[in-house]
TORVEXSE-442261 format. One record per residue: y, z, x of N, C-alpha, C, O, CB in turn. Coordinates in steps of 0.02 Angstrom, whole numbers, plus 50000, padded with zeros to 5 digits. Glycine has a CB too. Example, Ala and Ser with C-alpha at 12.3 -4.5 7.8 and 13.67 -1.06 7.14 Angstrom:
<sites>
[site [49716,50390,50660],[49775,50390,50615],[49835,50390,50660],[49834,50423,50712],[49776,50452,50565]] [site [49888,50354,50642],[49947,50357,50684],[50002,50394,50645],[50057,50402,50670],[49970,50286,50704]] 
</sites>
This chain:
<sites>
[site [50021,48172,54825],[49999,48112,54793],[50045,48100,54734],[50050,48144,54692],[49926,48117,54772]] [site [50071,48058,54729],[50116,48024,54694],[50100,47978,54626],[50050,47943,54626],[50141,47988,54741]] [site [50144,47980,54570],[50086,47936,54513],[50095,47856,54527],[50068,47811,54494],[50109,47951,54415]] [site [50130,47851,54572],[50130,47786,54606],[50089,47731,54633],[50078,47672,54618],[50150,47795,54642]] [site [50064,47788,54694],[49996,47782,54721],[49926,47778,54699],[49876,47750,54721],[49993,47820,54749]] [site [49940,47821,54641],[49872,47796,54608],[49850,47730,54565],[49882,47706,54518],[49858,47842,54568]] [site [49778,47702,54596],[49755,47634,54566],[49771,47633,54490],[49771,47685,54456],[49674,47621,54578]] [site [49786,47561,54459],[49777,47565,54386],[49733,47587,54345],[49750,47601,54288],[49780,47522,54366]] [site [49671,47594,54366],[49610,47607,54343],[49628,47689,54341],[49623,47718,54287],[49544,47577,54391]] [site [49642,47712,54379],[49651,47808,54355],[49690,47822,54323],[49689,47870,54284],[49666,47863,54402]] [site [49742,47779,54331],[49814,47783,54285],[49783,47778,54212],[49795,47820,54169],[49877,47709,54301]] [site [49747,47730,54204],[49717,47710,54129],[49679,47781,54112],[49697,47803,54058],[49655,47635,54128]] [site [49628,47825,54149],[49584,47854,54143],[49625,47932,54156],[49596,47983,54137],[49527,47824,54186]] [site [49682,47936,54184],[49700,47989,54177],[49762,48008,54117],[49778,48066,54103],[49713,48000,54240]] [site [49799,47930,54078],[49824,47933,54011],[49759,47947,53970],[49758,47992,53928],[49864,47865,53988]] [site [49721,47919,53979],[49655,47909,53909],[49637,47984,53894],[49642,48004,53836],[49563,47859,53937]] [site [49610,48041,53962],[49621,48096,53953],[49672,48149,53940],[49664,48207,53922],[49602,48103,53981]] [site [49730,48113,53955],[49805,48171,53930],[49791,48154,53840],[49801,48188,53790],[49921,48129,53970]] [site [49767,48099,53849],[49772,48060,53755],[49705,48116,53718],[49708,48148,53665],[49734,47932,53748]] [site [49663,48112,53756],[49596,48142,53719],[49624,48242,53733],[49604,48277,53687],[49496,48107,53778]] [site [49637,48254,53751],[49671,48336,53815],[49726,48341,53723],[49707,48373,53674],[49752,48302,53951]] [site [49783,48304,53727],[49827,48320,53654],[49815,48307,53588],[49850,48329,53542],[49881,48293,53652]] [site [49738,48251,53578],[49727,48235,53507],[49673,48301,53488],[49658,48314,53430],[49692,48148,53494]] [site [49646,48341,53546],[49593,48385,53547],[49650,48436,53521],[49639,48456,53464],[49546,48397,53622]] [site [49698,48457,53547],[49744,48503,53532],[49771,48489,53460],[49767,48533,53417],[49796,48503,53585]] [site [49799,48428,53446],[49804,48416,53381],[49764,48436,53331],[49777,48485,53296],[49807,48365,53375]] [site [49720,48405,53325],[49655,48419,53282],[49612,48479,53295],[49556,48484,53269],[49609,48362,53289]] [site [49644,48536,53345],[49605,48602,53341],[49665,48641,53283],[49643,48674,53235],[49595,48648,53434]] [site [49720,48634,53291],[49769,48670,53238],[49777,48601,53221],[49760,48576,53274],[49843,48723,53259]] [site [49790,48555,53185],[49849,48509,53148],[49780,48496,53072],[49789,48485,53012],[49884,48408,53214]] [site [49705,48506,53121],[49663,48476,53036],[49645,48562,53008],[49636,48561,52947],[49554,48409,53051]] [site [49641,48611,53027],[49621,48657,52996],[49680,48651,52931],[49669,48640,52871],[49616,48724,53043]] [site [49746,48661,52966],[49807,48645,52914],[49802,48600,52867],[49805,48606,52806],[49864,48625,52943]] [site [49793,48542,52909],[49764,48470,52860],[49737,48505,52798],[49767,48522,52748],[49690,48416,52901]] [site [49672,48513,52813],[49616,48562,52753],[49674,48599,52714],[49703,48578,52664],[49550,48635,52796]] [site [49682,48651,52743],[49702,48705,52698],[49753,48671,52653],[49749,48696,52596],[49732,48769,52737]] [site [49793,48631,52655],[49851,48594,52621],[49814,48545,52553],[49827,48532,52494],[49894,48537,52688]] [site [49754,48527,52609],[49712,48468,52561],[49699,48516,52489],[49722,48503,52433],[49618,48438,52606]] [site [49644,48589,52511],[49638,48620,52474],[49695,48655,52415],[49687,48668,52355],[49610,48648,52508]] [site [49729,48660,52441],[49799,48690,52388],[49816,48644,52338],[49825,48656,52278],[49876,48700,52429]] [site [49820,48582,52371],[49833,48521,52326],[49794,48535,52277],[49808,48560,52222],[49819,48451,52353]] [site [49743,48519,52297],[49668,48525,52240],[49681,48564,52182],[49686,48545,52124],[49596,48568,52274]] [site [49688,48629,52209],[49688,48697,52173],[49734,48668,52124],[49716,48651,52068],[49714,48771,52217]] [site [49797,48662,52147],[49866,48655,52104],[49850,48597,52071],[49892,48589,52026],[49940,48648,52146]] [site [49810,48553,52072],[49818,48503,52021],[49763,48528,51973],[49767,48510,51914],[49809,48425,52048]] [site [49720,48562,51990],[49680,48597,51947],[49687,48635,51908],[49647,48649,51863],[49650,48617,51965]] [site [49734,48658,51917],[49796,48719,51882],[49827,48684,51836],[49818,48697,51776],[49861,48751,51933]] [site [49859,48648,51852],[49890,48596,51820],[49857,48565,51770],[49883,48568,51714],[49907,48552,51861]] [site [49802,48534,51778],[49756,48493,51746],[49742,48557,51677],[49757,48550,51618],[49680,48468,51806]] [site [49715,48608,51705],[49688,48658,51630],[49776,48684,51584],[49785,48675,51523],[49629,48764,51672]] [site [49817,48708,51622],[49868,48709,51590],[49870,48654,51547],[49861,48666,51487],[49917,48715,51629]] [site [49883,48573,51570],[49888,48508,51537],[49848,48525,51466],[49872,48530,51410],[49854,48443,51585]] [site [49782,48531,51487],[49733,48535,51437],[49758,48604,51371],[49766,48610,51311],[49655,48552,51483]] [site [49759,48625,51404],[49782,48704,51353],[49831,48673,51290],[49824,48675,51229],[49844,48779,51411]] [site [49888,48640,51337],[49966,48620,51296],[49925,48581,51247],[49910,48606,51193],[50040,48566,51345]] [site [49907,48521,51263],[49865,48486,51210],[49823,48514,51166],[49820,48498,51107],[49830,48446,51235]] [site [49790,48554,51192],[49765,48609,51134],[49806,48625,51073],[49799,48608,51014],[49757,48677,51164]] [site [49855,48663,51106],[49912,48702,51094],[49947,48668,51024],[49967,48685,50968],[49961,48700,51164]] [site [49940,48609,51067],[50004,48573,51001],[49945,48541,50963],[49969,48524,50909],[50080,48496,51032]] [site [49875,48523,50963],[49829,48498,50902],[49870,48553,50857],[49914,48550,50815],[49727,48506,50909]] [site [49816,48627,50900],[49817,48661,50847],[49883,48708,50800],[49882,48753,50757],[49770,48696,50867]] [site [49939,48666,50838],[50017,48690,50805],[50006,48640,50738],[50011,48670,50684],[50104,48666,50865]] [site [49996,48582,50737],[49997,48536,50699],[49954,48564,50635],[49974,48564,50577],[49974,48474,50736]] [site [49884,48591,50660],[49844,48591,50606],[49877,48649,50565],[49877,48647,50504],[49768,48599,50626]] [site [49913,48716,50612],[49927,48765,50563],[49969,48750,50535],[49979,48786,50486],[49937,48821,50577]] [site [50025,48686,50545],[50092,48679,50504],[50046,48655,50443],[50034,48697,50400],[50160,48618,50536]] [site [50018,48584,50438],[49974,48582,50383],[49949,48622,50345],[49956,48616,50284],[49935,48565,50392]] [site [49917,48668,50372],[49894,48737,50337],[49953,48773,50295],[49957,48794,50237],[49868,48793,50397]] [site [49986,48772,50334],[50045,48820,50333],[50094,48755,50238],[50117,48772,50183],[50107,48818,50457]] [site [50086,48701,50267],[50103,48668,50202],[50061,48657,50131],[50082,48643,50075],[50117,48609,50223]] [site [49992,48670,50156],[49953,48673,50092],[49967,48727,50055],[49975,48733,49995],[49883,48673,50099]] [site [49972,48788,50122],[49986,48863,50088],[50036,48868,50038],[50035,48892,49981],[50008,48914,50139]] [site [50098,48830,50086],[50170,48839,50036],[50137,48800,49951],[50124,48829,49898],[50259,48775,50082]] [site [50134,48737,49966],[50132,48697,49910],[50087,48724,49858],[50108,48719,49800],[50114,48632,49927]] [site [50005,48764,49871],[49979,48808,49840],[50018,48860,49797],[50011,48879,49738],[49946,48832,49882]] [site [50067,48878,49855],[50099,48959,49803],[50137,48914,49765],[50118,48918,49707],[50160,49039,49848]] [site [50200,48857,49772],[50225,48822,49729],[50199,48814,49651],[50229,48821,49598],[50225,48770,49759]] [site [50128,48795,49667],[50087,48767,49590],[50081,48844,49564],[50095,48863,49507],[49989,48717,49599]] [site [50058,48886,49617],[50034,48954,49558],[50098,48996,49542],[50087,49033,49495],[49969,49019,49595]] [site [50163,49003,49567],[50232,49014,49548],[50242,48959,49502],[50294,48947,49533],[50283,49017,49607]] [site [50242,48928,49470],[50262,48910,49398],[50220,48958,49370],[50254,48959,49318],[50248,48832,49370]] [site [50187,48990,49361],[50133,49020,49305],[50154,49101,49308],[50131,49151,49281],[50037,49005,49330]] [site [50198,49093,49346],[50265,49156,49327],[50298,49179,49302],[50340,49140,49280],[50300,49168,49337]] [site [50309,49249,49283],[50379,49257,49253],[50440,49249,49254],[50464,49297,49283],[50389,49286,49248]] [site [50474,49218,49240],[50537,49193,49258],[50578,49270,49264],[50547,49312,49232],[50568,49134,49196]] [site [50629,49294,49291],[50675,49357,49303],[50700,49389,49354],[50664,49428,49385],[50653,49400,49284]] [site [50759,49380,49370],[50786,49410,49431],[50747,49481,49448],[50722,49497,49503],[50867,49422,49420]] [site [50748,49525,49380],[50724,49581,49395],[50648,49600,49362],[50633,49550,49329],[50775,49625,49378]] [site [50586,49659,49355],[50534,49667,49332],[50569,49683,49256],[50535,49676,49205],[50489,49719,49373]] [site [50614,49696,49254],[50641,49710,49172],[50674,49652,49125],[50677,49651,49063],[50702,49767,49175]] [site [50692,49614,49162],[50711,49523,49128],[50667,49505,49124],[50655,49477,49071],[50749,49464,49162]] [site [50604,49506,49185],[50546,49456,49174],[50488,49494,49101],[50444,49469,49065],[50496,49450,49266]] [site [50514,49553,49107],[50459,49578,49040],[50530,49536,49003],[50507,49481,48987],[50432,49694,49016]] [site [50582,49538,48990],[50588,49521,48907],[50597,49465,48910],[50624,49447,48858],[50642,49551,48860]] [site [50588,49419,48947],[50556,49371,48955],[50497,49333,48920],[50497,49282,48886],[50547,49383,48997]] [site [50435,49384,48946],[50371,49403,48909],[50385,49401,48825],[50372,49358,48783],[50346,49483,48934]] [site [50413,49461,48820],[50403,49473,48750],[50447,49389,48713],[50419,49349,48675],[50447,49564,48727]] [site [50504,49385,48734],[50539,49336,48705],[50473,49271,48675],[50464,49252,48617],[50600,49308,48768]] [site [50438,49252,48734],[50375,49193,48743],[50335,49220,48697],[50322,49185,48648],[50332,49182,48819]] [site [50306,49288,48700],[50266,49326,48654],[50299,49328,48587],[50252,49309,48552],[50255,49396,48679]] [site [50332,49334,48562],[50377,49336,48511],[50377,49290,48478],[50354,49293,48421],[50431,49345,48524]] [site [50412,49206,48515],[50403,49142,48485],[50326,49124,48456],[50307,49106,48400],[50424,49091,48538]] [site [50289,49138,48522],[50219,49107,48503],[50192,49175,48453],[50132,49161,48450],[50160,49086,48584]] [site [50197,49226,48422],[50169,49253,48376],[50206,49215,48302],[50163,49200,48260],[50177,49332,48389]] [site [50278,49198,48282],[50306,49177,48245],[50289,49107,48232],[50296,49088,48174],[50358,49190,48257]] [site [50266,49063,48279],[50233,48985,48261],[50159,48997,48248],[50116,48960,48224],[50240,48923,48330]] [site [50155,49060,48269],[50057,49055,48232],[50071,49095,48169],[50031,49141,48175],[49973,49109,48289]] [site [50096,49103,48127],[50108,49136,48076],[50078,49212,48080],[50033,49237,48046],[50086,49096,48023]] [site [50116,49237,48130],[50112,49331,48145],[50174,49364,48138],[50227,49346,48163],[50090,49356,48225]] [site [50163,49417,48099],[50224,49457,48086],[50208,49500,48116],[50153,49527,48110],[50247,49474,48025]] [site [50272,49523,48171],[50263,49555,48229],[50306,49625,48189],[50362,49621,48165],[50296,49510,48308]] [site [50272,49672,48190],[50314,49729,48172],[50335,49785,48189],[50353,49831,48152],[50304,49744,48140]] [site [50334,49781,48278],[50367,49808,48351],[50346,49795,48410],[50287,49782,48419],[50367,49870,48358]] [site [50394,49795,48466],[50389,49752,48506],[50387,49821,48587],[50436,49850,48610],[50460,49685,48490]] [site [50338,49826,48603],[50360,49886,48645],[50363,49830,48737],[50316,49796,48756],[50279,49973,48636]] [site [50411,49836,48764],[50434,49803,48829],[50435,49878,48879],[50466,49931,48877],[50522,49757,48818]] [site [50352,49828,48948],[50366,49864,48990],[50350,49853,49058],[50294,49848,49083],[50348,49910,48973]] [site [50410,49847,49086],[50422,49832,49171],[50437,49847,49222],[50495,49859,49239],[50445,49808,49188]] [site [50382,49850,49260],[50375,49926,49322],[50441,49896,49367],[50451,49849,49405],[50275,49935,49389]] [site [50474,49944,49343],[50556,49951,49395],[50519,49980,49468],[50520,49944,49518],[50634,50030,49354]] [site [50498,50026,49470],[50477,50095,49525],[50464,50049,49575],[50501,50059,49623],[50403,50155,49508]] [site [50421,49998,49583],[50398,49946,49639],[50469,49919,49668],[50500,49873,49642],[50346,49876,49604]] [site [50491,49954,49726],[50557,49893,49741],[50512,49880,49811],[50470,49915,49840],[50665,49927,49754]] [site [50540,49819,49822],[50513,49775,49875],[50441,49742,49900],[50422,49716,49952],[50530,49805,49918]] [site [50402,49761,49819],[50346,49728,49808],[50355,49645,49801],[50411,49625,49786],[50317,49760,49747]] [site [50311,49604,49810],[50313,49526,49816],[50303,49517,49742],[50342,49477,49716],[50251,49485,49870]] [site [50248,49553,49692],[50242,49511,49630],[50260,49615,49590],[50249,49671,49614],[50133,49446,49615]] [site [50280,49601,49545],[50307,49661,49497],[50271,49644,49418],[50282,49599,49377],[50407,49660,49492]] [site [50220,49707,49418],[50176,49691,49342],[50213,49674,49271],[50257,49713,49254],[50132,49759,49322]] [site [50201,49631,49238],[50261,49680,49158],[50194,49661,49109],[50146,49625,49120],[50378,49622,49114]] [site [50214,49704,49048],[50192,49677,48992],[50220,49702,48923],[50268,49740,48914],[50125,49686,48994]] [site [50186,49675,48883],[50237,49673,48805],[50161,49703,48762],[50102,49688,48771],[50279,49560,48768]] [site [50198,49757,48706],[50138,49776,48678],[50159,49782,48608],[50201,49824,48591],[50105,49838,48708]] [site [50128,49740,48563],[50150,49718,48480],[50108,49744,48433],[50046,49740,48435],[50148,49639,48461]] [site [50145,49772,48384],[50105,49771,48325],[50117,49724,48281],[50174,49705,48266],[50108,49825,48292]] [site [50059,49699,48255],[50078,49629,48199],[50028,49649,48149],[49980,49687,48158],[50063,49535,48230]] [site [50049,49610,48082],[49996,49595,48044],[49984,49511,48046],[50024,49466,48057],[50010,49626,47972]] [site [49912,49510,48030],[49899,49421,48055],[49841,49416,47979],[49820,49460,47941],[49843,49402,48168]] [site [49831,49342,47982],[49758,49329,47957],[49737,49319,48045],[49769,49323,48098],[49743,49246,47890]] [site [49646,49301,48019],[49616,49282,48067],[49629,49206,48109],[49621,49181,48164],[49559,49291,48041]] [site [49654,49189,48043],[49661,49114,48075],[49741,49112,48126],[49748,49077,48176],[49666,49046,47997]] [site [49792,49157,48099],[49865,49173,48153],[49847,49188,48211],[49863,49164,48265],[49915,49234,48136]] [site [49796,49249,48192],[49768,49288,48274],[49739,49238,48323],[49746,49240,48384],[49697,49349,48266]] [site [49705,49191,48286],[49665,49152,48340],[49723,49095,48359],[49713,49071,48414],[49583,49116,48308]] [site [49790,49064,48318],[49804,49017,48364],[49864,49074,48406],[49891,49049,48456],[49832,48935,48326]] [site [49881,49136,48389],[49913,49153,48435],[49884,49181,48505],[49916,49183,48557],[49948,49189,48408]] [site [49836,49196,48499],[49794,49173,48579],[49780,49139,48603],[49774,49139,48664],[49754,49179,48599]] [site [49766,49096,48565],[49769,49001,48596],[49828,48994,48612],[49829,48957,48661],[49753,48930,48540]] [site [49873,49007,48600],[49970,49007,48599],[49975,49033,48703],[49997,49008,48755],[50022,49111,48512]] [site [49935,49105,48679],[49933,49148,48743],[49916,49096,48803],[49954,49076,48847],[49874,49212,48737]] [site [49858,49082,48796],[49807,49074,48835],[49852,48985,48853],[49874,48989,48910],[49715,49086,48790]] [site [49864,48940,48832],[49891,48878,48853],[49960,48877,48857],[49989,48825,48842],[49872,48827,48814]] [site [50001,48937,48878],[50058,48941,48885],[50071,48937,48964],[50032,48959,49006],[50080,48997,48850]] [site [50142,48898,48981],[50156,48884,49046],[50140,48949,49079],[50138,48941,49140],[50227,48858,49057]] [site [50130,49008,49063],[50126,49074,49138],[50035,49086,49123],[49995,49063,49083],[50194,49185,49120]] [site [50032,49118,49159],[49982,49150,49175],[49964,49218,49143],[49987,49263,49178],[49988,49153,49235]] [site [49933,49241,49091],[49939,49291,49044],[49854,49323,49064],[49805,49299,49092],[49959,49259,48957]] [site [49873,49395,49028],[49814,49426,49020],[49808,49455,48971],[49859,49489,48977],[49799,49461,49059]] [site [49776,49479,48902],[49786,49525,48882],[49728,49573,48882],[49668,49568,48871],[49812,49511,48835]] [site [49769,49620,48898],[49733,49711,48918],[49709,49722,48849],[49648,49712,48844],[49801,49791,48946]] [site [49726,49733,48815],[49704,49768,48732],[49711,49740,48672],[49766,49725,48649],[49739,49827,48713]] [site [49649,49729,48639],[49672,49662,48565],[49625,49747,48539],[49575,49771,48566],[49616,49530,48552]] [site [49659,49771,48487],[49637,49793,48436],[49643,49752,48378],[49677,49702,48365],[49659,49846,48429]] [site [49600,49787,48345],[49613,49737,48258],[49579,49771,48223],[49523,49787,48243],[49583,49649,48242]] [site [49608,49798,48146],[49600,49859,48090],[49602,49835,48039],[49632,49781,48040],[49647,49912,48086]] [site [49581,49850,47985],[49594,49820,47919],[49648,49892,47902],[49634,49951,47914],[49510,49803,47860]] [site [49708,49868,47874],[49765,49918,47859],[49748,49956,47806],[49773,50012,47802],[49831,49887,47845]] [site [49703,49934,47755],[49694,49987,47699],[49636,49961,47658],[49631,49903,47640],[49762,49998,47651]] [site [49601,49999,47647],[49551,49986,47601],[49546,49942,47567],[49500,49901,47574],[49544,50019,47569]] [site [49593,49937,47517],[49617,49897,47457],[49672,49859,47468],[49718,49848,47429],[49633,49937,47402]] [site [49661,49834,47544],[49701,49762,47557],[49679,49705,47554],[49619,49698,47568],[49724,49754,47611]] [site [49701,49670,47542],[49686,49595,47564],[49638,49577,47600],[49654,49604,47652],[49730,49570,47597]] [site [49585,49547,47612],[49536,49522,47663],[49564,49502,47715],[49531,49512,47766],[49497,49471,47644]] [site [49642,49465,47725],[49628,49437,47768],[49709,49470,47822],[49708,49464,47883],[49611,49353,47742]] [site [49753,49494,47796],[49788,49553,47804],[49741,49590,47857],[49696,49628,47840],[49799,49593,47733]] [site [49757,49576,47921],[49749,49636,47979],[49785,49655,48025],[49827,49618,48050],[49706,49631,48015]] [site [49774,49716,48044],[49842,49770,48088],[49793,49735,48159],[49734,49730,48174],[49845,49901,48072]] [site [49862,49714,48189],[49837,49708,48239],[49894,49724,48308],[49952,49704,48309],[49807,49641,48230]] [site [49862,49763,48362],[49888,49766,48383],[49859,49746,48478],[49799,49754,48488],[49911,49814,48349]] [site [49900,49725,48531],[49919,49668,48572],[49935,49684,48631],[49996,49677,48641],[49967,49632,48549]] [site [49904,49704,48678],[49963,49715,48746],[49938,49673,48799],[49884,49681,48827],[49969,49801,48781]] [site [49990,49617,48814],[49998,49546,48843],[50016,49579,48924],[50059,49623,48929],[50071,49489,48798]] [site [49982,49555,48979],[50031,49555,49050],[50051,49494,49067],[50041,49441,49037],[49998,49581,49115]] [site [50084,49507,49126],[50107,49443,49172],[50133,49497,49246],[50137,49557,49259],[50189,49384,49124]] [site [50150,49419,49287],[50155,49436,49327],[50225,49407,49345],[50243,49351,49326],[50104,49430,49354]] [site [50267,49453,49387],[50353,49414,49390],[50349,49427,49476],[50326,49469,49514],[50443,49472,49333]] [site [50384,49368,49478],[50423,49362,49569],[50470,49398,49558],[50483,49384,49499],[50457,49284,49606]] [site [50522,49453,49580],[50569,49467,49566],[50613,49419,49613],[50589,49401,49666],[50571,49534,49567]] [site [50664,49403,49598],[50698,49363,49606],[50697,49275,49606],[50731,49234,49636],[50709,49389,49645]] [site [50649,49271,49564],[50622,49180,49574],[50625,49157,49516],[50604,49193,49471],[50542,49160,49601]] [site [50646,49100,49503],[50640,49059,49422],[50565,49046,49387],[50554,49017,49334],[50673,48974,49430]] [site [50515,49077,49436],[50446,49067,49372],[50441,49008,49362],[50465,48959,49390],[50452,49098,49294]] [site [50395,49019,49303],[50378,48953,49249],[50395,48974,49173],[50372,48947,49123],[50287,48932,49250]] [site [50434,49018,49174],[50451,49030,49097],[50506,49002,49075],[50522,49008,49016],[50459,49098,49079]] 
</sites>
């Protein structure tokens, strides 16, 4: 039998089944694949999608720490003026004393030794202690503007020890030994605020 011979009607009905016979074959392997491809897609854009999300994260929160990161700087800026000025912990004490020195001489204090001292031993510390330790004679009224002197001066001061003596019995009322030991704090290597 020949495909010749056969009526149109089987011809139609025996393509329609070669058609249904290879789309069955298709779609037993061609959609499982379909799927699995569909699914990968998915996955990978999902992947994609949280990565996406992360970066954006990522860079808010780069932004917020540079900010941070600029308040920080500009913070240490304001509290480095209130420094000792001195390449080294031993410039920035005489430094100290120099400031200590002026402001005892405009409050009317006679300074009558000056002991300078600045921890060398710390190398590669960020801030290096110093301080200056004076004997003066003052009235009460010198003593008080030379701590007012202290205290509203461009650095940042402390003082550790205010003694105050009457020098002799049969002195003066207002004649007192006084003696002073001022700190600060020095950047080594930074221009301060002094």
């Amino acid at each position: 039998m020949s495909f010749a011979r056969i009526n149109q009607r089987d011809r139609w009905a025996l393509a329609l089944g070669a058609i249904v016979i290879v789309a069955t074959l298709i779609g037993a392997r061609g959609v499982p694949t379909l799927m699995s491809w569909t699914r990968e897609r998915q996955s990978s854009a999902a992947e994609l999608t949280a990565e996406l999300h992360g970066l954006r994260h990522a860079v808010a929160t780069q932004r917020e720490r540079r900010a941070q990161l600029a308040a920080g700087t500009a913070s240490l800026s304001r509290l480095e003026t209130g420094l000792l000025a001195g390449a080294t912990p031993a410039s920035a004490a005489a430094a100290l004393a120099q400031f200590v020195g002026h402001a005892a001489d405009s409050s009317g204090v006679h300074v009558r030794s000056t002991q300078v001292r600045g921890d060398t031993a710390r190398t590669g510390a960020v801030f290096a202690p110093v301080s200056v330790r004076i004997d003066a004679t003052a009235d009460v009224r010198g003593l008080t503007n030379l701590l007012a002197r202290l205290e509203r001066g461009p650095m940042v001061l402390v003082v550790r020890v205010l003694s105050i003596t009457q020098p002799e019995p049969n002195a003066e009322m207002e004649a007192l030994a006084v003696e002073l030991t001022v700190e600060g704090l020095s950047r080594p290597g930074t221009k301060g605020g002094s």
